[in-house]
C-alpha positions in Angstrom: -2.2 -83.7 -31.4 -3.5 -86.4 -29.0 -3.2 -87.9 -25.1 -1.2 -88.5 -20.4 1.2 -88.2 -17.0 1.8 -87.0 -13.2 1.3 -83.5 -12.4 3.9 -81.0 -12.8 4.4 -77.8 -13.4 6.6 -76.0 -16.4 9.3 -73.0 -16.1 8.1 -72.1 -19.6 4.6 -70.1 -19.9 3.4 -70.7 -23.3 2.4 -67.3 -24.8 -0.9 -67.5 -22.4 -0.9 -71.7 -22.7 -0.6 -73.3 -19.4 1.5 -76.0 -19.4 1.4 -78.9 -17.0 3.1 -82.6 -17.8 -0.1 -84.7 -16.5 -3.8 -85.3 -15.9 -6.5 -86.5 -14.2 -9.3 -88.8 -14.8 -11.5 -87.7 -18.0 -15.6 -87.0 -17.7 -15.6 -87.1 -21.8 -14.9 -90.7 -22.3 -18.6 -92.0 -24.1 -20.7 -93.1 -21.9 -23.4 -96.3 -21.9 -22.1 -97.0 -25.4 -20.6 -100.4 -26.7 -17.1 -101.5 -25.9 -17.1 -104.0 -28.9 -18.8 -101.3 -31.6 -17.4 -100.5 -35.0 -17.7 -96.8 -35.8 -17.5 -96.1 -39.7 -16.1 -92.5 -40.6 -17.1 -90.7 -43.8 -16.4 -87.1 -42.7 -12.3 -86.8 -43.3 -11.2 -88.8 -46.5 -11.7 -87.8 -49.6 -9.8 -89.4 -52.3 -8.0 -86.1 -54.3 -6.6 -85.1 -51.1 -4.8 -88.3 -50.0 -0.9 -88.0 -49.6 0.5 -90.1 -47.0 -0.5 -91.3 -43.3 3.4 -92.1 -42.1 3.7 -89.3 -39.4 6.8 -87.9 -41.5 5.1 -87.0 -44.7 1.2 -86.1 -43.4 -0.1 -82.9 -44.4 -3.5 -82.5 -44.3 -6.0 -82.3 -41.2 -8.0 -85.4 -42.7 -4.8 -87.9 -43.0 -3.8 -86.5 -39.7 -6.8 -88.3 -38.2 -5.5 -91.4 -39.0 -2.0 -90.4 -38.3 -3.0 -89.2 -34.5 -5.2 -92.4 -34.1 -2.2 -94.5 -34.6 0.6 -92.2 -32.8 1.4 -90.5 -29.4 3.6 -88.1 -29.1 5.9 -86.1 -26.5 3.0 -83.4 -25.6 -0.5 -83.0 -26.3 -3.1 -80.5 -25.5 -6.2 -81.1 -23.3 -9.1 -79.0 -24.2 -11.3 -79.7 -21.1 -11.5 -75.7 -21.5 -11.3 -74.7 -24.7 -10.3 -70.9 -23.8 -7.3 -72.5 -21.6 -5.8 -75.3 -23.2 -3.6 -76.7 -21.4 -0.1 -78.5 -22.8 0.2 -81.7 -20.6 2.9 -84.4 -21.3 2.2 -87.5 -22.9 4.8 -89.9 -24.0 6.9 -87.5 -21.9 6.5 -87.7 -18.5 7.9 -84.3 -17.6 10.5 -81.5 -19.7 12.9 -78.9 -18.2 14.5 -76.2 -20.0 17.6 -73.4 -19.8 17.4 -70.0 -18.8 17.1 -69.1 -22.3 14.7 -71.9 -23.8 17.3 -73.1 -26.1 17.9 -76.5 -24.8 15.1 -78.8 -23.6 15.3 -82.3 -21.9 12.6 -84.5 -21.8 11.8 -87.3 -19.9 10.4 -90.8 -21.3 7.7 -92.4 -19.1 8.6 -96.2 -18.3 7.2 -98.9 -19.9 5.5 -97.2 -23.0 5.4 -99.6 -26.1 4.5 -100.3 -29.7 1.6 -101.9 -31.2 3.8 -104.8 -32.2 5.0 -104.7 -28.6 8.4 -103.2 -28.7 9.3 -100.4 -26.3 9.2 -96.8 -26.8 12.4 -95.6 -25.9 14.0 -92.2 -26.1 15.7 -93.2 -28.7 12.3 -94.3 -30.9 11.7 -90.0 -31.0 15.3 -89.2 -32.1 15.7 -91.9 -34.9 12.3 -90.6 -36.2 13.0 -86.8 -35.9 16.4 -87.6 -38.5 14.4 -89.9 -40.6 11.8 -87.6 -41.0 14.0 -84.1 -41.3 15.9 -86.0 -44.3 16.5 -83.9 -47.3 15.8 -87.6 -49.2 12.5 -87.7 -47.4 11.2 -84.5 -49.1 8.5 -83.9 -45.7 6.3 -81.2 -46.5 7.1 -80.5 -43.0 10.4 -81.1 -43.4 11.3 -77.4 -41.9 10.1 -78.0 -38.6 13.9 -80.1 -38.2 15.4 -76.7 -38.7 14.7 -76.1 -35.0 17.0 -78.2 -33.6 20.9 -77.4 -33.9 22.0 -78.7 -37.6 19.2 -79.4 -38.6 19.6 -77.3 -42.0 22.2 -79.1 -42.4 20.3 -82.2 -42.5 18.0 -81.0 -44.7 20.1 -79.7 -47.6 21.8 -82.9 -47.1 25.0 -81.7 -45.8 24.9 -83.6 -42.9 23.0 -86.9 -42.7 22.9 -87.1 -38.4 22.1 -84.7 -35.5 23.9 -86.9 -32.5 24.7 -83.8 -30.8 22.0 -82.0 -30.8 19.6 -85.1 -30.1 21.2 -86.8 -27.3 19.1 -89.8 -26.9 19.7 -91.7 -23.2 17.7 -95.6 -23.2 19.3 -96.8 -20.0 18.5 -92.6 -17.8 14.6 -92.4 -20.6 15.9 -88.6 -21.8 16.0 -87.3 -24.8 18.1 -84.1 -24.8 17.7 -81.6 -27.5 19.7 -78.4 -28.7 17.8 -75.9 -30.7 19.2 -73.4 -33.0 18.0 -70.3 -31.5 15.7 -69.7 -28.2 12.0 -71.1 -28.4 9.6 -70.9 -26.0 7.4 -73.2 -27.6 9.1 -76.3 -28.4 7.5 -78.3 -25.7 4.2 -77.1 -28.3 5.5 -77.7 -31.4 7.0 -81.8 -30.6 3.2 -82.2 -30.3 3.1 -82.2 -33.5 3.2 -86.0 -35.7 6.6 -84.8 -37.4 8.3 -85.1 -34.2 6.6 -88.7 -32.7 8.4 -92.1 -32.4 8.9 -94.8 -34.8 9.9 -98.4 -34.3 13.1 -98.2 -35.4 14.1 -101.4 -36.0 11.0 -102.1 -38.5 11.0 -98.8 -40.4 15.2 -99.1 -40.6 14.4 -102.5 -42.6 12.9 -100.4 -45.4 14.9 -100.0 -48.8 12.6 -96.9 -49.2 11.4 -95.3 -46.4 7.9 -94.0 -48.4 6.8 -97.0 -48.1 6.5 -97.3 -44.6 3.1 -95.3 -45.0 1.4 -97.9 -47.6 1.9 -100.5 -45.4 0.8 -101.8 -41.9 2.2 -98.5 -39.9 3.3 -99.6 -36.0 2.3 -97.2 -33.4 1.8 -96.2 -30.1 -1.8 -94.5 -29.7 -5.0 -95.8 -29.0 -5.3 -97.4 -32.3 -3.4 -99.8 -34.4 -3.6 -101.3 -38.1 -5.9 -103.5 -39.2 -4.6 -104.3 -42.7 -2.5 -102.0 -45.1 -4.8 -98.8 -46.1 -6.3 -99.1 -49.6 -7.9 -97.0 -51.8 -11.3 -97.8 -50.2 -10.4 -97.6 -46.8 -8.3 -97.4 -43.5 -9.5 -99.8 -41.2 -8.2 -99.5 -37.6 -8.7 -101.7 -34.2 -8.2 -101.1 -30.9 -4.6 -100.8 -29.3 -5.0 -102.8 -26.2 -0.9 -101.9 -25.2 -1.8 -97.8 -25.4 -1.0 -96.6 -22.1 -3.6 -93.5 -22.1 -4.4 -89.8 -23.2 -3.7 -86.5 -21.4 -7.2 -87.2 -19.7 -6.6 -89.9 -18.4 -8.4 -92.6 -20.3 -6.6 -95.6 -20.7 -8.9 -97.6 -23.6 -10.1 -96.8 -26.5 -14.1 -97.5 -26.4 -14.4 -98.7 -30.0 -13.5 -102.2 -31.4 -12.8 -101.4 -34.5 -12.6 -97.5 -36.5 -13.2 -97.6 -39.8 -12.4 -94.3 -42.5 -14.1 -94.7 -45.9 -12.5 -92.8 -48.8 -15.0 -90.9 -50.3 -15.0 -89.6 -54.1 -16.2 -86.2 -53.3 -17.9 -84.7 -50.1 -21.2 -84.5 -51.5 -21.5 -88.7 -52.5 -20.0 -88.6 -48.7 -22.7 -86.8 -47.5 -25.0 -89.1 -49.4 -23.6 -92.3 -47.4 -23.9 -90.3 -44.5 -27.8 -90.1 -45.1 -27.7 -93.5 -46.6 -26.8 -95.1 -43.2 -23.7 -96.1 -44.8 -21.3 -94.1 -42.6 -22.0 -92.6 -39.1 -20.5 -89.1 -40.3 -20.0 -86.6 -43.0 -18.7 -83.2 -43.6 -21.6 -80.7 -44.7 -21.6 -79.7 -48.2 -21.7 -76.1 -49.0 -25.9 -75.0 -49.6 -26.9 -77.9 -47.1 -25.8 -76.2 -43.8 -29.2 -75.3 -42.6 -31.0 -78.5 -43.5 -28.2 -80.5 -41.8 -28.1 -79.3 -38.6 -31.8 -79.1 -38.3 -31.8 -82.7 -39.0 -28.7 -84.3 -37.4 -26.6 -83.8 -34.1 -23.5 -81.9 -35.8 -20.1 -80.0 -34.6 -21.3 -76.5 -35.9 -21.0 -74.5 -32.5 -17.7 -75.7 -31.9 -15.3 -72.7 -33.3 -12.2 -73.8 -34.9 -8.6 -72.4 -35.3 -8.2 -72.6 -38.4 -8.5 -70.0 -41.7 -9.9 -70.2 -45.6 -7.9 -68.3 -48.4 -6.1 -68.0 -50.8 -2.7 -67.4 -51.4 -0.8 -65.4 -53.9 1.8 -67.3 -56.5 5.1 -65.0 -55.7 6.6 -66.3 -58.6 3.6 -65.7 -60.8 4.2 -62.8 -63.4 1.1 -61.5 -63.1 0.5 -61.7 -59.3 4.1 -61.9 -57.7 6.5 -59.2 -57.2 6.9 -55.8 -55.9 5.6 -54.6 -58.4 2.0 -56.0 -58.5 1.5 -55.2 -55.0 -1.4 -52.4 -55.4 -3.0 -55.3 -57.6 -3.3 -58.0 -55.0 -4.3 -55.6 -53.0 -7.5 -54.8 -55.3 -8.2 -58.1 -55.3 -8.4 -58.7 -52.1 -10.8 -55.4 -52.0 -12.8 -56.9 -54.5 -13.8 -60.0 -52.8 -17.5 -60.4 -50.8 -16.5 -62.5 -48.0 -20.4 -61.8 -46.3 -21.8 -63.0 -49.8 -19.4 -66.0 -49.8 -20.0 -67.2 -46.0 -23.7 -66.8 -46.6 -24.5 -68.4 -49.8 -22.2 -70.9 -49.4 -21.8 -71.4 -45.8 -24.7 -70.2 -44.6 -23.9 -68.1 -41.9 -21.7 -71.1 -40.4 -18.4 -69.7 -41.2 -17.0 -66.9 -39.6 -16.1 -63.8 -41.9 -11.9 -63.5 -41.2 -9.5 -60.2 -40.7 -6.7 -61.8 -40.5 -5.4 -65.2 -41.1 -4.6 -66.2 -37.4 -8.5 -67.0 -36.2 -9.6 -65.7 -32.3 -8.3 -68.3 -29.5 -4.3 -68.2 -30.3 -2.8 -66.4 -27.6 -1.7 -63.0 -28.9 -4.8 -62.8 -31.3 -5.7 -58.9 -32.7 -9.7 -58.6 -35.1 -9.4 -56.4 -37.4 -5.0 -56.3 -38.8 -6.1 -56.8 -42.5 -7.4 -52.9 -44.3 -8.1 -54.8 -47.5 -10.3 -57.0 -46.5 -13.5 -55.2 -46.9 -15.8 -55.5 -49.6 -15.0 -51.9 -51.8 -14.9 -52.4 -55.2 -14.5 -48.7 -55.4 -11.2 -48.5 -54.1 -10.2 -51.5 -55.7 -11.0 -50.2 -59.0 -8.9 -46.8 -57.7 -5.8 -49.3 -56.7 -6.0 -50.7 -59.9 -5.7 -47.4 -62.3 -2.9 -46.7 -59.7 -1.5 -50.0 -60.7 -1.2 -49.4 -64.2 -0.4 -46.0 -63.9 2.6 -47.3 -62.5 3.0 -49.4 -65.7 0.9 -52.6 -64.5 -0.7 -54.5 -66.8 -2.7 -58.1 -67.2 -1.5 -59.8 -70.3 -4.5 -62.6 -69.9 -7.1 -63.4 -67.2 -5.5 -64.4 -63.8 -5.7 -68.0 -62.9 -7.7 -69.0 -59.7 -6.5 -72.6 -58.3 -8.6 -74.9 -56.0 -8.7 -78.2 -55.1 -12.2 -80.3 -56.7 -15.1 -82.2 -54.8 -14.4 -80.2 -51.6 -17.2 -77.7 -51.7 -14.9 -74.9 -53.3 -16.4 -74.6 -56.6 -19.2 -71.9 -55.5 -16.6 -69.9 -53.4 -14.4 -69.8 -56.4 -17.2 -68.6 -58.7 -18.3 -66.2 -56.5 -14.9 -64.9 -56.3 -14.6 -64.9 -59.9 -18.0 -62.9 -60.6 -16.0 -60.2 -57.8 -13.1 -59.8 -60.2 -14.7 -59.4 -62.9 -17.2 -56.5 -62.0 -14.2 -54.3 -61.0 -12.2 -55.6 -64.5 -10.0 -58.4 -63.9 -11.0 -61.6 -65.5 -9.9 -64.6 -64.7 -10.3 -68.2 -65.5 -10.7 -71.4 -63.3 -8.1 -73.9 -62.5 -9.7 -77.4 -60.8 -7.0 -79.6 -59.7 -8.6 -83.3 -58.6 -5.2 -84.5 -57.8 -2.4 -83.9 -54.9 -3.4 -80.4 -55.1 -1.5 -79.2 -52.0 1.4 -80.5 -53.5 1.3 -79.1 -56.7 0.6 -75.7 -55.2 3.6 -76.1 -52.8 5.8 -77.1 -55.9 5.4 -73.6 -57.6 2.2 -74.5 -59.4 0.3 -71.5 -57.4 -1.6 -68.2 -59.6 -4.4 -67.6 -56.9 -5.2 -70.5 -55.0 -7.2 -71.7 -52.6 -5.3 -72.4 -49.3 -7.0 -74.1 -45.7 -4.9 -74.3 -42.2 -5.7 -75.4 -38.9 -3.3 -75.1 -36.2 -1.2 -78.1 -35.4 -0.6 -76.3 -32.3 -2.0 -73.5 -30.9 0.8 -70.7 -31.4 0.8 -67.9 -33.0 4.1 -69.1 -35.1 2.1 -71.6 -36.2 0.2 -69.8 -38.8 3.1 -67.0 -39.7 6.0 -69.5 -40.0 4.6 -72.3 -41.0 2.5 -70.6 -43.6 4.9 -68.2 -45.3 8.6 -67.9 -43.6 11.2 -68.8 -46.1 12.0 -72.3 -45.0 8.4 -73.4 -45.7 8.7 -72.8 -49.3 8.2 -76.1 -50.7 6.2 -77.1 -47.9 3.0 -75.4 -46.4 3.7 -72.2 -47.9 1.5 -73.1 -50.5 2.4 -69.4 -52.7 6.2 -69.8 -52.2 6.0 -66.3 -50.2 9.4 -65.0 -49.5 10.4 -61.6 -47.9 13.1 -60.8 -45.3 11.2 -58.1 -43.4 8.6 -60.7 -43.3 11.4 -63.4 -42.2 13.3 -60.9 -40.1 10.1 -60.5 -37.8 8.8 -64.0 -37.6 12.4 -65.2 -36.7 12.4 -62.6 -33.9 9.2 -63.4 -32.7 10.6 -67.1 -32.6 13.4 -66.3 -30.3 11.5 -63.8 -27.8 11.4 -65.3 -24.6 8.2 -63.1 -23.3 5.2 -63.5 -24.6 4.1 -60.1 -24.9 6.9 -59.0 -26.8 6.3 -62.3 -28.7 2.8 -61.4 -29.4 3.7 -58.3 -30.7 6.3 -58.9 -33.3 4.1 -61.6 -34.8 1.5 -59.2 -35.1 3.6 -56.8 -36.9 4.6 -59.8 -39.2 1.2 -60.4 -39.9 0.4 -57.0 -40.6 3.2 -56.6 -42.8 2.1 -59.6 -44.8 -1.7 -58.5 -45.2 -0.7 -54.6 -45.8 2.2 -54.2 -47.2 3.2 -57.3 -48.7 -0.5 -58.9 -49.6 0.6 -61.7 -50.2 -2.8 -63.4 -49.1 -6.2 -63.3 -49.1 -8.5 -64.4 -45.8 -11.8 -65.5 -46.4 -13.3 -66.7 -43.2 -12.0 -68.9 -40.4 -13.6 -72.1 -39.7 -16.3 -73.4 -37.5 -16.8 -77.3 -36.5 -19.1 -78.6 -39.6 -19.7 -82.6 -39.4 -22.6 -84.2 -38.6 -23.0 -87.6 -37.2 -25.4 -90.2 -36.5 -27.9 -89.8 -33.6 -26.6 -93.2 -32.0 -22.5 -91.7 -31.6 -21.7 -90.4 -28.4 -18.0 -88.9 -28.0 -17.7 -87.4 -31.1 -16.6 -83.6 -31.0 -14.6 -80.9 -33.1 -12.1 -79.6 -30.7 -10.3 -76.0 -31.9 -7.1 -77.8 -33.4 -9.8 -80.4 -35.5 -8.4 -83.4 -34.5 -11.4 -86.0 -32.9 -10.4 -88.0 -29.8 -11.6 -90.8 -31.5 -10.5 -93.2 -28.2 -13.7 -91.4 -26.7 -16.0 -91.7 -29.7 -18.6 -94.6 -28.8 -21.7 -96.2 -30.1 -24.8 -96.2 -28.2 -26.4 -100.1 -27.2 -29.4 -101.0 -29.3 
C-alpha cells in the first residue's frame, strides 16, 4: 500500500497487473502548496473502530492510513492509470521467481533506513513476517504467514521460526522466500503492511510485543511519530530519511499530519464544516449537499464492497440446512432504495462481492440479489416445508456512528414485509473483532482490497484459514476451499480468473453465505485550500503528496 526503484521488467504477469520494479518522476506531487504546512485529518478515525496501528495487527482501511504513512514495504502499486495499475518495487529493488512461482527472491535496495536511523536490511522483513505470523500475536491477518513454507506451523504454534523458508542475506540485500504452494501473486500480496519491516532490535526489546503499537512506532515511509498516539490523536511529522515512493517523490510536502479521532462520523463532519479539520467522510442523507459545497473524492470508484455476512455457526442462519432462507433474505433486500436514500445515488448497487477493476472481474454472478420479495416469500414456504423454522427474530449486527443505522433499518423494514422479523444489534466497540470471534447473526461487513487480486476478496474474506480473522461470519466449506486454493496455485491467469469465479459463484448461489449491498465510491470531502488529496481504488491517500495551498 504505498511508494520506488530502477526499471525492470517481471517474468510473472499479474492476472492482467503489469508489473515493473521502478518509476519515474511523479506529476501528482501538490503543487504551489506549503512545504512547512500542517494538514489536520478528520475523515479516517473514528473512535469504535480503533484496534491497533502496529503493521502486524491493523485491520481496518482507516488505521491503515496511519500504518502506510509510517511504513514502506517490498511492493507497491502506482495508479498513474487507474485501469492499469501497475506493481512497481519499493523497498525492493527488483524480484525473480521459479518456473513455477513457488519460490521468490527479492532484492533490498542499498542504503534504506529507519526513522530512528537504522538500516533496513533484508533481514528487518523476515524478523517482522515471524513476529507478525506468531500464533501468540493473534494478527487478524495472521493467515497471510500460511503462504510461506511452515508457516501453519507457526501459527498453531508448532514451530516458533521459518529460517528455511525465509532466508534472509544482510551482507548479498536478498531475502529468499519458499511458499507452500505456487502463487502468482506474491510479489502483490508482500505489499501488504503484514509483510513490511520492523526495527528489530527495538521491537525485540519488548516484553509484549502489543505494545509496540501504543507507543512511538519506528518506520520507514514518508512519515514518522510525533509522540505515542492517544485517544485524541495521532500526530505525525515528516520523515526526512524516507528514500521515496513508486513515483518517484522523494519528500513528503507536509510538516506535520495530524488524524483526529472522531466520536462518530457525523460530529466529524461537523469539524469538518467547523474549520476544525480539513477533511471528513460524508454522512449518509448529506451526499448531495456536500459535494455541491466542497471539492470531494465522489468520482473516484473504489474496490471495495458493503454487506453483510451470514453467522455459519448461528442456528438460525448457519448450516445446510438454512440455505433456501439466506437465500430469501438476500431476495428480500432493496439495494436501489438503500443506495438512494442513504447514499444518494453515490454508491454503486453490487452483483457480486468482488467490485469492477480486479482483473478477472464478471457483473452480474449473484441470482439473489434482486429485489423480489415474491420469490423470497416462495423460498421461504420451501424452507419450512423442508422443516425450517425461526424460533425468535434474527439478529442484524453493525457497527455504531458509521452511517449504518439507516441501511440497517431499511434492511429490517425488507424482512419484515416478506415475514422474518428481526431485531437490531449496535456494537460501539471493537466490532470487527467481535464479529470475527463468532459473535456474527447478520452483520454488517466492509472490504477494500489490500491489493488488487481477485484472491483478495475470496480468500481473505471466507477461505477456512481466515476464520478468526477477516472472515467476519466464520464461513467454512471445502468446495468453497477446494476452488479458492486452486485458483491460488494456477499459474495462468485465465484459468485463474475462472476458478475464482466459480468460487464466488458457489458462495453467492449455492452456499449464500453473504449478502452484497453495493460497492464503494470515493466519499470524503476536503477543504478548498488542500491540493493532493485523492481516493485511489485500494483507499489508501498518498498523503506524502497531500499539500496546503499558501495564504
Amino acid at each position: 500500500m504505498t511508494r520506488t526503484s530502477m526499471v525492470w521488467r517481471s517474468a510473472v504477469v499479474l492476472a492482467g497487473i503489469a508489473v515493473i520494479a521502478a518509476g519515474c518522476s511523479s506529476d501528482k506531487k501538490a503543487e504551489s502548496s506549503d512545504s512547512g504546512a500542517t494538514f489536520t485529518d478528520g475523515a479516517q478515525l473514528i473512535a469504535e473502530n480503533l484496534t491497533s496501528y502496529d503493521p502486524g495487527l491493523v485491520q481496518t482501511l482507516d488505521e491503515s492510513q496511519v500504518t502506510t504513512a509510517l511504513y514502506d514495504g517490498l511492493t507497491d502499486f502506482d495508479w498513474s492509470n487507474p485501469e492499469a495499475p501497475e506493481l512497481k518495487g519499493l523497498a525492493a529493488d527488483s524480484w525473480t521467481a521459479n518456473a513455477d512461482s513457488s519460490e521468490f527472491t527479492f532484492k533490498i535496495k542499498d542504503g534504506l533506513e529507519f526513522s530512528n536511523g537504522d538500516p533496513v536490511l533484508p533481514s528487518s522483513f523476515a524478523y517482522a513476517w515471524v513476529r507478525n505470523g506468531q500464533s501468540e500475536f493473534a494478527s487478524p491477518y495472521g493467515y497471510l504467514i500460511d503462504y510461506v513454507k511452515g508457516g501453519t506451523a507457526l501459527q498453531d504454534g508448532t514451530v516458533t521460526n521459518l529460517d528455511s523458508a525465509i532466508v534472509a542475506d544482510d551482507s548479498a540485500m536478498t531475502l529468499k522466500v519458499t511458499l507452500e504452494a505456487p502463487q502468482a501473486d506474491f510479489p502483490a500480496i508482500v505489499s501488504h503492511p503484514f509483510f513490511g519491516p520492523l526495527p528489530e532490535k527495538e521491537v525485540s526489546k519488548l516484553k509484549d510485543q502489543n505494545d509496540w503499537g501504543s507507543g512511538i512506532m519506528i518506520g520507514n515511509g514518508p512519515f514518522k511519530m510525533d509522540a505515542a498516539a492517544n485517544d485524541q490523536q495521532v500526530v505525525l511529522v515528516r520523515n526526512d530519511s524516507w528514500a521515496g515512493n513508486v513515483s518517484g517523490d522523494t519528500r513528503a510536502v507536509l510538516d506535520k499530519l495530524v488524524f483526529k479521532i472522531s466520536q462518530s462520523q457525523d460530529s466529524a463532519y461537523t469539524d469538518f464544516e467547523a474549520g476544525n479539520t480539513q477533511s471528513a467522510s460524508i454522512p449518509s442523507g448529506q451526499f448531495t449537499a456536500a459535494t455541491e459545497t466542497y471539492k470531494n473524492t465522489t468520482s473516484q470508484p473504489q474496490l471495495g464492497s458493503y454487506h453483510f455476512d451470514f453467522g455459519f455457526t448461528d442456528p438460525q442462519l448457519g448450516g445446510v440446512d438454512n440455505t433456501l432462507l439466506r437465500q430469501a433474505i438476500s431476495l428480500a433486500i432493496d439495494r436501489d432504495e438503500i443506495n438512494q436514500k442513504v447514499y444518494e445515488g453515490f454508491r454503486t448497487t453490487s452483483t457480486g462481492i468482488t467490485p469492477n477493476g480486479i482483473p478477472g472481474f464478471e457483473p452480474g454472478l449473484c441470482k439473489f440479489c434482486t429485489f423480489d420479495p415474491t420469490a423470497a416469500k416462495a423460498l421461504i414456504t420451501q424452507w419450512k416445508e423442508a422443516g425450517g423454522q425461526l424460533t425468535g427474530p434474527i439478529t442484524l449486527d453493525f457497527n455504531t456512528d458509521s452511517g449504518n443505522e439507516p441501511v440497517v433499518a431499511i434492511i429490517q423494514q425488507n424482512l419484515k414485509a416478506v415475514g422474518i422479523d428481526s431485531e437490531l444489534n449496535g456494537i460501539s466497540e471493537k466490532y470487527f473483532g467481535t464479529m470475527a470471534e463468532g459473535g456474527c447473526h447478520f452483520c454488517r461487513a466492509g472490504w477494500y482490497a489490500d491489493y488488487p487480486t481477485y484472491g483478495n476478496f475470496m480468500f481473505d474474506l471466507y477461505s477456512t484459514a481466515s476464520v478468526g480473522g477477516n472472515n467476519m461470519g466464520s464461513f467454512s466449506d471445502p468446495v468453497f476451499d477446494d476452488l479458492v486454493n486452486t485458483a491460488q496455485s494456477e499459474p495462468d491467469s485465465a484459468k485463474r480468473s475462472q476458478l475464482y469465479r466459480d468460487a464466488e459463484t458457489y458462495l453467492l448461489n449455492d452456499s449464500t453465505g453473504t449478502v452484497p449491498i453495493n460497492w464503494y465510491n470515493g466519499d470524503q470531502v476536503y477543504a478548498d485550500n488542500v491540493v493532493g488529496y485523492t481516493q485511489p481504488p485500494l483507499g489508501i491517500i498518498a498523503w506524502e503528496n497531500v499539500g496546503i495551498k499558501p495564504s
